[in-house]
Z-matrix of the N, CA and C atoms (Angstrom, degrees):
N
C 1 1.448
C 2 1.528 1 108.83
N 3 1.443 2 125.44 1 148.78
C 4 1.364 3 124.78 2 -148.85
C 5 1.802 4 77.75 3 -94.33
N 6 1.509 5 126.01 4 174.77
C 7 1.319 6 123.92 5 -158.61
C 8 1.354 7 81.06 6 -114.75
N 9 1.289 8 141.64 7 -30.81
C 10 1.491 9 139.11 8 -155.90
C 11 1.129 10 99.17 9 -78.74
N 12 1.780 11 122.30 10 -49.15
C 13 1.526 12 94.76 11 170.41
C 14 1.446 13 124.56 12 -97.71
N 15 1.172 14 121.43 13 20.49
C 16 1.476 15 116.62 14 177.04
C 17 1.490 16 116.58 15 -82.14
N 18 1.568 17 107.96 16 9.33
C 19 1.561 18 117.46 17 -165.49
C 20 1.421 19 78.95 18 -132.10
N 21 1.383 20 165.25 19 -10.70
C 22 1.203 21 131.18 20 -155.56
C 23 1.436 22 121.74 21 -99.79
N 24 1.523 23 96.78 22 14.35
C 25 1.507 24 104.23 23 152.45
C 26 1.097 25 125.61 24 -77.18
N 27 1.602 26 108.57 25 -27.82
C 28 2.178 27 114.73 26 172.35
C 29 1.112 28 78.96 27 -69.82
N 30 1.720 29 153.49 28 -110.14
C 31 1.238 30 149.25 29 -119.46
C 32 1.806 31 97.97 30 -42.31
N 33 1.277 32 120.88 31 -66.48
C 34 1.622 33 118.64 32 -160.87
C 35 1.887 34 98.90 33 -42.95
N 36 1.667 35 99.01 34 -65.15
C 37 1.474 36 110.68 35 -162.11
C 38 1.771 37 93.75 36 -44.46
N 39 1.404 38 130.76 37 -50.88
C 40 1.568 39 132.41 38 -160.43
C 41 1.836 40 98.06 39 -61.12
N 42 1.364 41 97.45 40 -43.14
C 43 1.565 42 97.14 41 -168.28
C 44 1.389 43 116.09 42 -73.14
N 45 1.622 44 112.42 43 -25.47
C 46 1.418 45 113.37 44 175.24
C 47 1.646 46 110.64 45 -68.55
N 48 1.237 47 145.48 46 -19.45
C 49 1.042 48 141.18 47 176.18
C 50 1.523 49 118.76 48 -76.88
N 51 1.126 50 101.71 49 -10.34
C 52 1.702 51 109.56 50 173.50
C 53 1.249 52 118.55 51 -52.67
N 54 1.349 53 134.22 52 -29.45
C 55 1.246 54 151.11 53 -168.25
C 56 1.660 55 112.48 54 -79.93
N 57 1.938 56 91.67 55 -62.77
C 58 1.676 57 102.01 56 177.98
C 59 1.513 58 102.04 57 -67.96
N 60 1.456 59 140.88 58 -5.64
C 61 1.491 60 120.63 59 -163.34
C 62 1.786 61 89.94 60 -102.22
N 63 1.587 62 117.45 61 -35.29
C 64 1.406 63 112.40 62 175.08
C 65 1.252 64 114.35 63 -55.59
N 66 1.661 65 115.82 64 -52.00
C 67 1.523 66 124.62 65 176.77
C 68 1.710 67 111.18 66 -37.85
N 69 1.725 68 99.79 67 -52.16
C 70 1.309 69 91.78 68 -166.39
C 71 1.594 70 118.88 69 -76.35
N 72 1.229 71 99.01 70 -14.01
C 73 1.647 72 108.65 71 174.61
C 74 1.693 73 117.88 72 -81.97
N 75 1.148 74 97.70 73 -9.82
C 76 2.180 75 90.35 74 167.69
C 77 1.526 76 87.12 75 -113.17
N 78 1.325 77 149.46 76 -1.50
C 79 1.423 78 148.54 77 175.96
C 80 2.003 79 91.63 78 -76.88
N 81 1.613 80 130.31 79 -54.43
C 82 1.345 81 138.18 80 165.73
C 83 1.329 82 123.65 81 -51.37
N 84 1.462 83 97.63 82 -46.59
C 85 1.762 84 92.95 83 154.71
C 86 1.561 85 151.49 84 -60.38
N 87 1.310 86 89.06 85 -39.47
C 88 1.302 87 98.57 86 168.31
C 89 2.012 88 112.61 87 -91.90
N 90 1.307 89 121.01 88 -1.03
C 91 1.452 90 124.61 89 146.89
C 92 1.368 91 113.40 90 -74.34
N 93 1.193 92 125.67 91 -41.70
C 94 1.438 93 116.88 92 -170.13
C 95 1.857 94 99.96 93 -84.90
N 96 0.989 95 124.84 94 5.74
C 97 1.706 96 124.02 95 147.10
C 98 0.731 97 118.91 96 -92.41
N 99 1.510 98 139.79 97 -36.22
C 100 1.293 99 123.42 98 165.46
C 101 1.392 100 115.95 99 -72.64
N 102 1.114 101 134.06 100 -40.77
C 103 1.665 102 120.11 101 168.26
C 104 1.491 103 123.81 102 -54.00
N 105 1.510 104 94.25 103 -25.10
C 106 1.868 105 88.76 104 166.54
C 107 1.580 106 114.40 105 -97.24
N 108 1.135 107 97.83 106 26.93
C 109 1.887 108 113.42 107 178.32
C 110 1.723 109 100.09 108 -100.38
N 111 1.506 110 109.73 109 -56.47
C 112 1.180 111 146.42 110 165.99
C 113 1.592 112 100.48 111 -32.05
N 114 1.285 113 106.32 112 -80.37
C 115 1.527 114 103.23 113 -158.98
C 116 1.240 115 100.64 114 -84.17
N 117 1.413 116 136.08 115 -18.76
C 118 1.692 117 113.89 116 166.76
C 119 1.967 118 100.07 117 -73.26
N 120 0.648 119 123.78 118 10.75
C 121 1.756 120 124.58 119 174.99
C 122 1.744 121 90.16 120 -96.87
N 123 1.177 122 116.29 121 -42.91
C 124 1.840 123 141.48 122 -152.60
C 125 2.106 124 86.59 123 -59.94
N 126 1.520 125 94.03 124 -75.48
C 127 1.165 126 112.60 125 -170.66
C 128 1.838 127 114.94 126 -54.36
N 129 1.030 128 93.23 127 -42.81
C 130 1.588 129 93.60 128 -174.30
C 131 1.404 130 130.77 129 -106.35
N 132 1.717 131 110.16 130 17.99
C 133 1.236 132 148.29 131 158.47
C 134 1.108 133 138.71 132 -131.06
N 135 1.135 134 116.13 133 -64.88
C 136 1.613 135 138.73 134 176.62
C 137 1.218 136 115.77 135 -50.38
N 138 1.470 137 106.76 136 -49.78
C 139 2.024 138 108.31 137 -178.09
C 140 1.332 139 120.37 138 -66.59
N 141 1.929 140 114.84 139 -18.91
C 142 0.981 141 131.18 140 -174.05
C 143 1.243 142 123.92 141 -76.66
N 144 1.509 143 89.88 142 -27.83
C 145 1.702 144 97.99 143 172.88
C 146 1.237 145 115.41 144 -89.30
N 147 1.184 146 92.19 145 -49.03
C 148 1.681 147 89.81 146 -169.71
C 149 1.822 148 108.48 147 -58.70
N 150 1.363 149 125.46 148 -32.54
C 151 1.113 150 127.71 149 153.10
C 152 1.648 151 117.94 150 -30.25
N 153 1.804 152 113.56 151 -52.53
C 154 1.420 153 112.54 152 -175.22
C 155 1.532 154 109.38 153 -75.97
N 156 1.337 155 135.53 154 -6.53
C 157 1.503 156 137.89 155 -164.87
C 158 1.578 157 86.00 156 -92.75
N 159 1.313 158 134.25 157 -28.43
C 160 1.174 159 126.96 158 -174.71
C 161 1.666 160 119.06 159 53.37
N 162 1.217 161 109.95 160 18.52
C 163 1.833 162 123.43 161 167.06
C 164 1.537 163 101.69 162 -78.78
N 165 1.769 164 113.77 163 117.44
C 166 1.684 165 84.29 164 -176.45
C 167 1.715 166 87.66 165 -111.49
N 168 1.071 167 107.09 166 19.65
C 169 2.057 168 96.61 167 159.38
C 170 0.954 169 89.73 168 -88.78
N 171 1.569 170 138.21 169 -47.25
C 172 1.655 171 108.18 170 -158.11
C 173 1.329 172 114.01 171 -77.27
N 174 1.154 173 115.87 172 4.43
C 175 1.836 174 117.30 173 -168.47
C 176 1.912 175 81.77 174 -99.69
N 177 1.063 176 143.69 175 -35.63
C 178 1.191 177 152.31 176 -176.47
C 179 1.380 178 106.10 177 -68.01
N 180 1.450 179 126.96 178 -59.03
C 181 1.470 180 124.20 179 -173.92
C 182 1.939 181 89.41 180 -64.70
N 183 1.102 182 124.21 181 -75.18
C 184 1.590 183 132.14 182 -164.28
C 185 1.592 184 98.79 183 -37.88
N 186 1.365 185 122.80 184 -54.12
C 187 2.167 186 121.66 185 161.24
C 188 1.026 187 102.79 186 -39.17
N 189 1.342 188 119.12 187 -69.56
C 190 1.809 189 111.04 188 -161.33
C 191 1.957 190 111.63 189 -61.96
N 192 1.707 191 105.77 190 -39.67
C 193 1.284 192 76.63 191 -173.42
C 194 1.414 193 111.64 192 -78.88
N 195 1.470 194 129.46 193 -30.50
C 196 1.523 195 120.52 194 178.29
C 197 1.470 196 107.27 195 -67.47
N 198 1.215 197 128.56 196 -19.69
C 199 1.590 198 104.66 197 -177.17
C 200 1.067 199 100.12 198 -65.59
N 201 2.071 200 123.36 199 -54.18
C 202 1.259 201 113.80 200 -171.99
C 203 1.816 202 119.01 201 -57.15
N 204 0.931 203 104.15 202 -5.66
C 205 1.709 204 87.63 203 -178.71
C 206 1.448 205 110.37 204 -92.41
N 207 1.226 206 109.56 205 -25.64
C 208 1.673 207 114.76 206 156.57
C 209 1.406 208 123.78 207 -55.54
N 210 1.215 209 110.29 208 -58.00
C 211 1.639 210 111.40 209 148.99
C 212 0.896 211 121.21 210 -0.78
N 213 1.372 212 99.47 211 -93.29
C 214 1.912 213 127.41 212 -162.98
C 215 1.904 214 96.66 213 -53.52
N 216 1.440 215 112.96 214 -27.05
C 217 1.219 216 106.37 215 -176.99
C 218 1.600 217 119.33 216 -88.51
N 219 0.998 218 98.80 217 -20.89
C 220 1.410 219 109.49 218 161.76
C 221 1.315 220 113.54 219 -51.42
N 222 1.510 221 106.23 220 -66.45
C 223 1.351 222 124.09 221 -160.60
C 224 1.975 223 119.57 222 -67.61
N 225 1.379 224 107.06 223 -46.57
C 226 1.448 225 135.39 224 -168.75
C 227 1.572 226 106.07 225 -62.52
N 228 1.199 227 99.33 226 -82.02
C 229 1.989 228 112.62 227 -178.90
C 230 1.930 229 102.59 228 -39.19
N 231 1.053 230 115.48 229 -56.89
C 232 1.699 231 114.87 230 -174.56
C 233 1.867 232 95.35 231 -57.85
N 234 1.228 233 129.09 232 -41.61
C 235 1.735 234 114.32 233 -167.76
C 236 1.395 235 89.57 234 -73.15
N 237 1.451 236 122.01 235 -55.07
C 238 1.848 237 116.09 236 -175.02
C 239 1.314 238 114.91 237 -47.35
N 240 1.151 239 129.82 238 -24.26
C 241 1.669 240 128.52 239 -157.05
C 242 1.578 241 85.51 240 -105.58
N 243 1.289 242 135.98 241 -42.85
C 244 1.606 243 140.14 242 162.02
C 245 1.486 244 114.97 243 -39.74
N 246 1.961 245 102.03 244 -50.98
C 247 1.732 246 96.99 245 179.29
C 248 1.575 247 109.42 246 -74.87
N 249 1.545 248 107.95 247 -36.39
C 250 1.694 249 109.62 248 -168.63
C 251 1.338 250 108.75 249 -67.35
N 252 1.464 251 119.65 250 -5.43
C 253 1.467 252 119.82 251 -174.62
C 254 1.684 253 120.02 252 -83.38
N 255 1.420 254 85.66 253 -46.12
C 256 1.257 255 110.09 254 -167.78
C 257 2.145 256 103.93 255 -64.39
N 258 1.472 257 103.07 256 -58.42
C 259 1.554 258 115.39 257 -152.58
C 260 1.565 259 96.32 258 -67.68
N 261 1.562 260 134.28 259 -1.61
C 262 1.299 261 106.22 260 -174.02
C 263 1.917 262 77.88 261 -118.25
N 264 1.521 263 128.90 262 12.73
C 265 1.440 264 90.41 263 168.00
C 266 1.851 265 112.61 264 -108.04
N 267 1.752 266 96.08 265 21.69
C 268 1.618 267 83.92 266 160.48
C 269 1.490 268 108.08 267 -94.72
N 270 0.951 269 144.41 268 16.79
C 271 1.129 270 132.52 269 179.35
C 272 1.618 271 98.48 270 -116.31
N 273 1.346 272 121.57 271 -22.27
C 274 1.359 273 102.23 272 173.22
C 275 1.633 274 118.66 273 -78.51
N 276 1.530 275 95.19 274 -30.26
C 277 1.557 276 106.41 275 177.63
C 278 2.095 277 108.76 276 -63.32
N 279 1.171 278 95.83 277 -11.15
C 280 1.814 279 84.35 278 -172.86
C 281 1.764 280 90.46 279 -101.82
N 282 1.572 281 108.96 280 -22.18
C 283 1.790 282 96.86 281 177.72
C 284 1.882 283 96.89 282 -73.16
N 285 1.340 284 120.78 283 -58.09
C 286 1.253 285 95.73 284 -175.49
C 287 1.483 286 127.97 285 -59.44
N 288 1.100 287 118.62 286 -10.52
C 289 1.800 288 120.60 287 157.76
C 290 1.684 289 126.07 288 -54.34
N 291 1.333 290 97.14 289 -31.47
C 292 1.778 291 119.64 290 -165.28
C 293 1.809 292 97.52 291 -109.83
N 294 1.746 293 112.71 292 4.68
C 295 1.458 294 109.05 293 176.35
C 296 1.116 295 123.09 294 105.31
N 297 0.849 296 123.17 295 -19.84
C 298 2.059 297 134.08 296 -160.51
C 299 1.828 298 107.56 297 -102.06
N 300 1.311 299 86.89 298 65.52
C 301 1.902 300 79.33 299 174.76
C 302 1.281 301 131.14 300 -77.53
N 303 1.792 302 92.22 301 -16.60
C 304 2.413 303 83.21 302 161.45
C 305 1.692 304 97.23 303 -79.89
N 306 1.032 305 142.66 304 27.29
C 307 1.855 306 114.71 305 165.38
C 308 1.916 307 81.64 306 -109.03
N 309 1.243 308 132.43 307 -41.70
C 310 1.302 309 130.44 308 155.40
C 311 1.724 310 121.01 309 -25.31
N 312 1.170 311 105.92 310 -57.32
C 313 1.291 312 138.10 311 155.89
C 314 1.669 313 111.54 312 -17.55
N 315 1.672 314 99.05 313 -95.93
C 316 1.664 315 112.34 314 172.52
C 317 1.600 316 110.25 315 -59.37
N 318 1.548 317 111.36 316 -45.06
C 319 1.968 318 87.90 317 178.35
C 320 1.414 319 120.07 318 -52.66
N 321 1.875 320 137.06 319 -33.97
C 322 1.010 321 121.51 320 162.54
C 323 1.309 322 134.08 321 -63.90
N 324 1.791 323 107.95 322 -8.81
C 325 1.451 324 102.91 323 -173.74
C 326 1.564 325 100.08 324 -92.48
N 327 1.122 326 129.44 325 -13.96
C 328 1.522 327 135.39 326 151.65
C 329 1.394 328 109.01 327 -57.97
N 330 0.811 329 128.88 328 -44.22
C 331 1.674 330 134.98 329 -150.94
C 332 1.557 331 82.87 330 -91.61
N 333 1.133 332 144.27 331 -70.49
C 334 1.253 333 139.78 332 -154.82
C 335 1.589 334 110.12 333 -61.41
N 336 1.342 335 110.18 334 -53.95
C 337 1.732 336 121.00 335 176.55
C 338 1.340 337 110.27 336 -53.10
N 339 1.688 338 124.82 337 -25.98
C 340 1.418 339 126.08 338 177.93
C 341 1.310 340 120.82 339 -64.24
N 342 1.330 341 90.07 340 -34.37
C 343 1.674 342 117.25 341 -159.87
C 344 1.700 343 79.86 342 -88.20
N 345 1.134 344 146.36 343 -72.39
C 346 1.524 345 139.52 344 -164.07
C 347 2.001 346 102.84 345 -46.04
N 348 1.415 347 108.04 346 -61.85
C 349 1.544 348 114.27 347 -176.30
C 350 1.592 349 103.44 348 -50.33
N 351 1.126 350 118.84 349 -56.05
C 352 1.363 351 108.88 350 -172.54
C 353 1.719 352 112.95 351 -77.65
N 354 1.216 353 139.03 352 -0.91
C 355 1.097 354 129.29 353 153.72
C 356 1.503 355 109.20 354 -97.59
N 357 1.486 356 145.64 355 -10.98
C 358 1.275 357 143.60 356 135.44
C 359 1.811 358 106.66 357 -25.89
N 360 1.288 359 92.24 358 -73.25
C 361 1.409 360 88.76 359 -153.37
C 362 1.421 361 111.74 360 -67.92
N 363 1.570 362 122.09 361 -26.24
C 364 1.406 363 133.38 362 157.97
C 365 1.366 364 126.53 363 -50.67
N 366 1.145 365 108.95 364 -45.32
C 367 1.785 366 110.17 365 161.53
C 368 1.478 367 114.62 366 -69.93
N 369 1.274 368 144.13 367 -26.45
C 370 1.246 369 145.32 368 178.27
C 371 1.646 370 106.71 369 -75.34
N 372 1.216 371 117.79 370 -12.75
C 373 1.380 372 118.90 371 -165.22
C 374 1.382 373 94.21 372 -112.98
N 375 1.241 374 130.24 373 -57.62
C 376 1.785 375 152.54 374 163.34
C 377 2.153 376 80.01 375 -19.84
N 378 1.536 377 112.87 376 -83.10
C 379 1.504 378 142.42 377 -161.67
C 380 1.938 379 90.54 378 -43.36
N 381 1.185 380 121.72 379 -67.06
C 382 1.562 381 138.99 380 -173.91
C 383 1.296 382 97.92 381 -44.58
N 384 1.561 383 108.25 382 -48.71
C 385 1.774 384 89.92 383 -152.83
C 386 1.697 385 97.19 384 -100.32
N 387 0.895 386 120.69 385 -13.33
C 388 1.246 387 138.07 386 166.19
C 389 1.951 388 107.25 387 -36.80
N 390 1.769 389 92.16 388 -72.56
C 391 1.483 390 98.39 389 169.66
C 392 1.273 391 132.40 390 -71.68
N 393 1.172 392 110.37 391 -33.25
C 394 1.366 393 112.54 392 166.14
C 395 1.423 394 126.02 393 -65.32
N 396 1.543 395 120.68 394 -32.73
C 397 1.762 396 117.54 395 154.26
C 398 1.546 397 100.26 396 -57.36
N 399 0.633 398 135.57 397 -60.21
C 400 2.042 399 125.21 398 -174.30
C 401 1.817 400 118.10 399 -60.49
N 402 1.399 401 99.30 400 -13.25
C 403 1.664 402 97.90 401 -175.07
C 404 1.840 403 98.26 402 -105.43
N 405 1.638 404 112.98 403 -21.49
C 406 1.372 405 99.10 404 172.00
C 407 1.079 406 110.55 405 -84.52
N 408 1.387 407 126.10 406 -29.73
C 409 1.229 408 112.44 407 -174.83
C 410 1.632 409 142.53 408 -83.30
N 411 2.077 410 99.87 409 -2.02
C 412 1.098 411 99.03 410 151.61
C 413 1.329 412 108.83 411 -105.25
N 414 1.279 413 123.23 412 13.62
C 415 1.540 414 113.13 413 156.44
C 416 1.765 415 123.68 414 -44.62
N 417 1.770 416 80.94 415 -53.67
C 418 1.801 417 98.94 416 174.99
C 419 1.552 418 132.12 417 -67.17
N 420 1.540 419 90.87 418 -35.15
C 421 1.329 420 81.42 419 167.93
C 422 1.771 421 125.39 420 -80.08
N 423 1.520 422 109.24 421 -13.29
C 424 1.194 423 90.17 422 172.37
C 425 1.646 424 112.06 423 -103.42
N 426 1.167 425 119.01 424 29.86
C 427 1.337 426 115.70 425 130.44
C 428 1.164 427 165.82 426 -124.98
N 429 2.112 428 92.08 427 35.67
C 430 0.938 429 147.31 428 -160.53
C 431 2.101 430 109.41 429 -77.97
């Protein structure tokens, strides 16, 4: 059996995800604006209160879960913009083999914009949780 096609079910299945990893990468973008919508509301409201309730578990559970979602945003958008980068330049790399360097062409201009969205939305999340560990934590201490 020839090896090129005994795999070209991994190539289809890899290439079909190109779509859901772009989707999910302007789906991160437009989360990592609203969380920095969120936490400038966070900072210049939210800490204030929760400061006046004087509960410092509940100021602790409300840190842990927004830091972690900053996290995950940190973390998530940079691997998608890594996978969305990568899966459309094997197919440009086998068109420029067969001659066709504008379809070469558009797979890097995919590949490059993936790579921009997913470090967008990774730095906005990296930036969020960043401030938000420094605004809970003198939350706590001053109600320490």
């Amino acid at each position: 059996m020839n090896d090129s096609l005994s795999f070209a079910w991994l190539h289809e299945g890899v290439t079909w995800l190109l779509t859901p990893a772009l989707a999910a990468l302007l789906l991160a973008c437009a989360i990592a604006l609203i969380e920095a919508g969120i936490a400038v509301g966070e900072r210049f409201y939210g800490l204030a209160r929760l400061k006046t309730v004087g509960d410092v578990q509940r100021v602790q559970a409300v840190a842990r879960h927004r830091l972690e979602r900053a996290d995950l945003l940190a973390r998530i958008p940079p691997m998608l913009g890594l996978m969305a980068t990568i899966i459309p330049l094997g197919p440009g790399l086998a068109a420029l083999g067969k001659g066709d360097p504008a379809q070469l062409a558009s797979a890097v201009t995919v590949a490059f914009d993936a790579t921009v969205l997913g470090l967008l939305a990774g730095m906005g999340g990296l930036v969020i949780g960043k401030l938000r560990r420094r605004w809970y934590e003198e939350t706590l201490e001053a109600m320490e």
